[in-house]
MARVO-616181 format. One line per field, with one value per residue (C-alpha): x, y, z; residue number from 1; residue in three letters; chain. Coordinates in Angstrom, 3 decimals. Example, Ala and Ser with C-alpha at 12.3 -4.5 7.8 and 13.67 -1.06 7.14 Angstrom:
<pts>
x c(12.300;13.670);
y c(-4.500;-1.060);
z c(7.800;7.140);
nr c(1;2);
rest c(Ala;Ser);
kette c(A;A);
</pts>
This chain:
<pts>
x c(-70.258;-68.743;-69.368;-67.115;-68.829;-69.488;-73.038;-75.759;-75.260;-78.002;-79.410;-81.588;-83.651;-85.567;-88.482;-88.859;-87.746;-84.258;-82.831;-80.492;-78.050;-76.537;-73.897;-73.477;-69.814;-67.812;-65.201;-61.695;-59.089;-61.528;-61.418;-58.617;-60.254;-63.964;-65.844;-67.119;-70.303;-70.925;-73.882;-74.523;-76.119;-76.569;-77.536;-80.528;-79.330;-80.026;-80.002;-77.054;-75.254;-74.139;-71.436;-70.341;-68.818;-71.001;-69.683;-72.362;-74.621;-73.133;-74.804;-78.419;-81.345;-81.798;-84.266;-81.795;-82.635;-79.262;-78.957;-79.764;-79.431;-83.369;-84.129;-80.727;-82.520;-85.762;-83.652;-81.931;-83.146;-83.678;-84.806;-81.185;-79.814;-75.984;-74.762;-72.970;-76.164;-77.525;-74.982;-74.660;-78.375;-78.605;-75.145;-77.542;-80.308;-78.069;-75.124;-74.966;-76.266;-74.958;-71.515;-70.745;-71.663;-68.175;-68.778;-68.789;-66.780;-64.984;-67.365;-66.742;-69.259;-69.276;-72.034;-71.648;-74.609;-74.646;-75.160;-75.810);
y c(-0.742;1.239;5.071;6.704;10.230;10.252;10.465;8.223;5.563;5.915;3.082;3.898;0.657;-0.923;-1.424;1.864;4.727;5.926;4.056;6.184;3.878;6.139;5.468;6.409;6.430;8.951;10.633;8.825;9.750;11.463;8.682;6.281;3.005;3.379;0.757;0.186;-1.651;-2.872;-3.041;-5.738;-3.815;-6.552;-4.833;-6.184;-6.205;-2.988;-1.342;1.558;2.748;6.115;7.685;10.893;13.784;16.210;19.001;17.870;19.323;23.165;23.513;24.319;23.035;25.701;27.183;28.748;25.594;23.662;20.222;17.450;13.393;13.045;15.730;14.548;11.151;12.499;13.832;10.879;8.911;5.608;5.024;6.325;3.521;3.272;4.523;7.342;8.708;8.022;10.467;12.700;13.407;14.614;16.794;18.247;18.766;20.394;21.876;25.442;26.391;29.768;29.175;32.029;30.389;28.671;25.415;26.448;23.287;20.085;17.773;13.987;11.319;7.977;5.381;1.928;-0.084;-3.588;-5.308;-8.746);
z c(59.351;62.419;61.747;63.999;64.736;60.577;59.716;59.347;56.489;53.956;52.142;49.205;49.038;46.344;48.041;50.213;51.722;52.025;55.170;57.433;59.749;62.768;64.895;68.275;68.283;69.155;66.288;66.211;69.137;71.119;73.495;74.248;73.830;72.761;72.504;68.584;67.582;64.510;62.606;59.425;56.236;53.824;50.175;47.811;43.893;42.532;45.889;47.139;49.782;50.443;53.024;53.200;55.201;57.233;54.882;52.658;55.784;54.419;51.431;52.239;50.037;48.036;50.256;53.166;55.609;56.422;55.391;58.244;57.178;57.056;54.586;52.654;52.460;50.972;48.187;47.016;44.296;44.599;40.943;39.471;37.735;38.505;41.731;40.089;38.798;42.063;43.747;40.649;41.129;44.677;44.516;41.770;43.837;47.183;45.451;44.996;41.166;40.213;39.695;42.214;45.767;47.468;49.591;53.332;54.055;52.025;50.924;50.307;49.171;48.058;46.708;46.461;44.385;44.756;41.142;41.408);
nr c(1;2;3;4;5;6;7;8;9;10;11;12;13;14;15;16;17;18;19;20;21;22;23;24;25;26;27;28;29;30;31;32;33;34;35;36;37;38;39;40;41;42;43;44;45;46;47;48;49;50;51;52;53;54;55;56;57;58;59;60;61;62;63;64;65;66;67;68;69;70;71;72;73;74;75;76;77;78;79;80;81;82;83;84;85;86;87;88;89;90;91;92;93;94;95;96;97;98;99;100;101;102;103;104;105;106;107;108;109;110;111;112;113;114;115;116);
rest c(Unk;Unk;Unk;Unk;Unk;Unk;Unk;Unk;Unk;Unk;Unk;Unk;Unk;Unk;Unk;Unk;Unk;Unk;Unk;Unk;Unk;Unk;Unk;Unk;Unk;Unk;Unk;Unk;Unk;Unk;Unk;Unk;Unk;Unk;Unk;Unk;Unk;Unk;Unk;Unk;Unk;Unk;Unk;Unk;Unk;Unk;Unk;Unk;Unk;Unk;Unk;Unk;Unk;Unk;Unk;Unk;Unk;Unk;Unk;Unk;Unk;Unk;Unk;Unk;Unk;Unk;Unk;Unk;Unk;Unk;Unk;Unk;Unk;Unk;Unk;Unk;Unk;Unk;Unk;Unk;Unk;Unk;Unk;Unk;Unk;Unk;Unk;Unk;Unk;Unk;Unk;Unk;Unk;Unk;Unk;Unk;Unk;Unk;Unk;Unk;Unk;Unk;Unk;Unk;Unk;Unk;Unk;Unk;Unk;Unk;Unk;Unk;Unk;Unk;Unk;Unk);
kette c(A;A;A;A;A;A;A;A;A;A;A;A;A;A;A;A;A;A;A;A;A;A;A;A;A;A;A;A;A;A;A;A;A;A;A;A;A;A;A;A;A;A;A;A;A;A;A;A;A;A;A;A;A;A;A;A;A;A;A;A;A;A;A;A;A;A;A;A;A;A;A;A;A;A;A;A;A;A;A;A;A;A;A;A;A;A;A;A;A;A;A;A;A;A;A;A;A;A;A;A;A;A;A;A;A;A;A;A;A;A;A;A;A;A;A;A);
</pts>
């Protein structure tokens, strides 16, 4: 995994808490040959990972207090079965609820769950 200015990588792990993997990269084309490191996540069965944009950051937590990747990875739950349910869940639990709020910025998010 090479992040590339994106956020941290969170792992929601079986056995404990949500596991946030940062990179120190700098964003694509901001310099003209960076140098990339690459870090080796190997999954557990059962066990999900979860990139997305910092858009997600936007939409608050209900409470007026903007996202951060640490209080995004107290929210996800690691007990959903399937990965979609996984992600399904915490859009739930940061998404704006009234039907009337518009998303400050575009929001992208994928979860992978490693079955076997």
């Amino acid at each position: 995994m090479v992040g590339a200015g994106h956020p941290p990588l969170l792992i929601a792990r079986k056995s404990g808490p949500v596991e946030l993997i940062a990179s120190t990269v700098p964003p694509l084309g901001l310099i003209e040959r960076p140098q990339f490191v690459e870090t080796v996540v190997t999954l557990a069965p059962d066990e999900t990972f979860l990139l997305y944009t910092d858009g997600l950051f936007g939409l608050g937590d209900g409470k007026r207090r903007r996202l951060t990747p640490e209080i995004l990875a107290k929210k996800v739950d690691c007990g959903a079965p399937t990965a979609e349910a996984l992600l399904m869940r915490l859009l739930n639990k940061v998404a704006p609820s009234d039907g009337k709020t518009r998303l400050p910025d575009d929001v992208a998010a994928v979860a992978v769950r490693r079955t076997a």
